[in-house]
C-alpha positions as CSV (number, residue, x, y, z in Angstrom):
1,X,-5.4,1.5,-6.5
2,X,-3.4,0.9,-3.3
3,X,0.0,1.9,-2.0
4,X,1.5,-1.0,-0.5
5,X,3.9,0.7,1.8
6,X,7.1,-1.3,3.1
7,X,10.5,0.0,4.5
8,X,12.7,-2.0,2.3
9,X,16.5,-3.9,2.8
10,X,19.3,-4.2,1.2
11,X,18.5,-8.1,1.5
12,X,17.4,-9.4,-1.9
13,X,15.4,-12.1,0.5
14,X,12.9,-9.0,1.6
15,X,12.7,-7.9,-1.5
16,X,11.6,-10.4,-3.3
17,X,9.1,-10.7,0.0
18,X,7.8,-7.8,-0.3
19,X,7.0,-7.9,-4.4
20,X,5.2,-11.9,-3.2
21,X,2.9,-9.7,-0.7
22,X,2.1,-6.9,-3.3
23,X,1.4,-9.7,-6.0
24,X,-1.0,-11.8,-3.6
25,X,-2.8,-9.0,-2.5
26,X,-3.8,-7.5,-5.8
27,X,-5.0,-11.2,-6.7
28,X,-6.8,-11.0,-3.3
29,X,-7.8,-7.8,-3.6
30,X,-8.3,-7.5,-7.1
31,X,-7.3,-4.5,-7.4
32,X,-3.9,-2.6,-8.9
33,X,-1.4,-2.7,-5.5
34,X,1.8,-0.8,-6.1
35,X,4.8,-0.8,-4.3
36,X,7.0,1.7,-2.4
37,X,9.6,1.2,-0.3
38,X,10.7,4.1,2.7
39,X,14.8,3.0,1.9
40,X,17.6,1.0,0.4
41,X,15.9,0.3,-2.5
42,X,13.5,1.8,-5.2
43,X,10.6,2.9,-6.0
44,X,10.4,5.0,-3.6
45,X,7.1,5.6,-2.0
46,X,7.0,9.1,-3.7
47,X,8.4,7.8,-7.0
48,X,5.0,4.9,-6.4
49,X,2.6,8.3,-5.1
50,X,2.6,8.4,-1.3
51,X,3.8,7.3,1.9
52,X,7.0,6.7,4.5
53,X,7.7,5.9,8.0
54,X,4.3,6.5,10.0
55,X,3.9,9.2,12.2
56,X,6.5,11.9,10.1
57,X,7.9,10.9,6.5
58,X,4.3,8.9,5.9
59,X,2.6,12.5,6.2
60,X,5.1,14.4,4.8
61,X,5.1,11.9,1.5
62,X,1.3,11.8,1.3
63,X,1.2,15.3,1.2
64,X,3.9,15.8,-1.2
65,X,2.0,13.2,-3.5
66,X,-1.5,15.3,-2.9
67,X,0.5,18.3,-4.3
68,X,2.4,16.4,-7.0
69,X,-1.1,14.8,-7.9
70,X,-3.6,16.6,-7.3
71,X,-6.2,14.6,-9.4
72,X,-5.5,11.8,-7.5
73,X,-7.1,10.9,-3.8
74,X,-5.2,9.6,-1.1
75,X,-6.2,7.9,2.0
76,X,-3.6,6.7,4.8
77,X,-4.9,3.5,6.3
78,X,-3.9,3.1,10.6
79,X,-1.0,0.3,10.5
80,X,-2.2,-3.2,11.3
81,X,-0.6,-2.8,15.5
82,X,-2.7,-4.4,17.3
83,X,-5.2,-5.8,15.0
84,X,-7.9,-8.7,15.6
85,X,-6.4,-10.4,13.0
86,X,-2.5,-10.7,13.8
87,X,-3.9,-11.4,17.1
88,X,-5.8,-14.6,15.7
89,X,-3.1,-14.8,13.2
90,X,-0.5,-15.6,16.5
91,X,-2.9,-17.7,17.9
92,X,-3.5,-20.2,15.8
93,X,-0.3,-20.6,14.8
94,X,0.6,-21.5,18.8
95,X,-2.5,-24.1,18.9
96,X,-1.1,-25.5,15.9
97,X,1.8,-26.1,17.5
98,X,0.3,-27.6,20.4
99,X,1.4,-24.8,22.8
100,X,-0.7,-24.3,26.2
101,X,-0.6,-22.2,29.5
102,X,2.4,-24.4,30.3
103,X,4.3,-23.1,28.0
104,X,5.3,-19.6,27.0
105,X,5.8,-17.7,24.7
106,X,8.1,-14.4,23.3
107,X,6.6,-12.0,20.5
108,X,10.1,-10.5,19.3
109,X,9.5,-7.2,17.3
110,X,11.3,-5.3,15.4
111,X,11.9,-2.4,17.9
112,X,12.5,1.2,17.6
113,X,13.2,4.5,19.0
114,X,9.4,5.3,19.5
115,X,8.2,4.8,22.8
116,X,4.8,4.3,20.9
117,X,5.3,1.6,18.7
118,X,6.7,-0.1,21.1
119,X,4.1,0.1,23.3
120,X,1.7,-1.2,20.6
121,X,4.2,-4.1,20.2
122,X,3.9,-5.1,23.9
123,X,0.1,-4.4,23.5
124,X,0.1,-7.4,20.6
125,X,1.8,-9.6,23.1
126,X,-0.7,-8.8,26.2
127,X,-3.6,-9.7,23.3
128,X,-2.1,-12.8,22.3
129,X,-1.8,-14.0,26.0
130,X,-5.4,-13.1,26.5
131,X,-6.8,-15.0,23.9
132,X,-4.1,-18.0,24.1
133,X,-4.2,-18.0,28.0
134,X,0.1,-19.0,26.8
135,X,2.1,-16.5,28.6
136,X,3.8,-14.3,25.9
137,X,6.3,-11.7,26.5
138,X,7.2,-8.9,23.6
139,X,11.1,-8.7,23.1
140,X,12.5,-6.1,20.3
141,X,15.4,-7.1,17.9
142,X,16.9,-3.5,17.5
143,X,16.9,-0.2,19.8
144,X,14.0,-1.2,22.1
145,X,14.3,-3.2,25.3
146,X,13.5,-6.0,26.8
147,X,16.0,-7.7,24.2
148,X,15.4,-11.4,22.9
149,X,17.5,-12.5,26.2
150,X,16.2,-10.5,28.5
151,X,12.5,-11.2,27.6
152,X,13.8,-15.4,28.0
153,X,15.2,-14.1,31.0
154,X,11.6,-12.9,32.3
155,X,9.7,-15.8,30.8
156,X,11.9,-18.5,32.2
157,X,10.5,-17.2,35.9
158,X,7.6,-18.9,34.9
159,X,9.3,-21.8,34.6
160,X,7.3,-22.7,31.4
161,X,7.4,-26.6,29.6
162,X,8.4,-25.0,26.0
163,X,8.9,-21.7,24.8
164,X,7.5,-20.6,21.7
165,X,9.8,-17.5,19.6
166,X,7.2,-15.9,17.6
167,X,8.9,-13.8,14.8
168,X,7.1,-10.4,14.7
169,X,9.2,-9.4,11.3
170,X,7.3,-9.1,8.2
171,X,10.3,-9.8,6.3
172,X,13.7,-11.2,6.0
173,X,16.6,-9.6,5.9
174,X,19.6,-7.3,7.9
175,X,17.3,-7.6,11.5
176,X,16.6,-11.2,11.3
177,X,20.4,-11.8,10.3
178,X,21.5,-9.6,13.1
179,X,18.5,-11.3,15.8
180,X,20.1,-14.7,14.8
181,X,23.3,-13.7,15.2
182,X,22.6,-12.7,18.7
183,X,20.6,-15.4,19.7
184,X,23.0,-18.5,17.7
C-alpha cells in the first residue's frame, strides 16, 4: 500500500486533481494508493496512516501512525526535488514547444518560507537549463523571491526570442488563482 501525500485546497479543481493522480497511479502501480491531505480538506494524512509537510509534521505524522499502528510498516520516500525525471519531464515539454537557447525560460514554484526548498526549486531550474541549454530562471508564486516579475525582469536581460512560463504547481487551485491574478 502507499500514502499518496498531498497538501490539499479549498479549490474543488485540486481536489478532484489530486483523487485523478491517486487513481492513475494505483492503475500504474497496481497497487492500493490512498490519499491524505496535510489541510483544508479530509482525510487527513493521519486519518489515511502517515504523513505531513516534509521536514516537521511529515515526521511527526509518520511517527504518530507507527504508534497508532504498530503492525503496520512505514517508509517515507525523499520528495521528487530535483529528480531526473521532472528534469526530462520540463524538457521535453520545451522541445515540444519548439523552444531553443534563444529563448528563455521561467520555472515558477510554489515558494515558501524554507530557505531549502527553495533552493531545490532554483536547483530544478539550473537542471533544466543544463539539459535544454534554454536559459530558465526559478520564480516562486508565494513567500519566496525572485517573484514571477522579477524573475521576467532578470530573463529579459538576455534579451531572449520567446519566453516559456513553466508552471511548477502540481495542482490547481488558491496559488495558481492568486499567480494569475498577479501576472493578468
Amino acid at each position: 500500500m502507499i500514502l499518496l501525500a498531498a497538501h490539499g485546497s479549498p479549490d474543488p479543481r485540486a481536489q478532484a486533481l489530486a483523487q485523478g493522480l491517486r487513481k492513475g497511479l494505483e492503475r500504474r502501480l497496481g497497487e492500493e494508493v490512498l490519499l491524505g491531505f496535510i489541510e483544508h480538506q479530509s482525510p487527513t494524512l493521519l486519518e489515511s496512516a502517515g504523513a505531513g509537510h516534509l521536514k516537521a509534521d511529515l515526521p511527526l505524522a509518520l511517527e504518530a501512525a507507527r504508534v497508532r499502528y504498530p503492525k503496520a510498516r512505514f517508509l517515507l520516500a525523499r520528495p521528487l526535488g530535483t529528480h531526473p525525471a521532472l528534469v526530462a519531464l520540463w524538457a521535453e515539454r520545451l522541445r515540444r514547444r519548439g523552444a531553443t537557447p534563444q529563448d528563455g525560460a521561467v520555472l515558477v514554484l510554489r515558494g515558501g518560507t524554507d530557505p531549502g526548498a527553495n533552493a531545490e526549486g532554483a536547483a530544478l531550474a539550473r537542471l533544466i537549463e543544463e539539459k535544454t541549454g534554454v536559459p530558465t530562471v526559478p520564480a516562486y508564486a508565494a513567500k519566496a523571491r525572485p517573484t514571477p516579475r522579477e524573475a521576467l525582469l532578470r530573463l529579459a536581460t538576455l534579451r531572449p526570442r520567446r519566453v516559456f512560463l513553466l508552471p511548477h504547481l502540481f495542482f490547481r487551485g488558491v496559488v495558481e488563482e492568486r499567480l494569475r491574478g498577479r501576472a493578468g
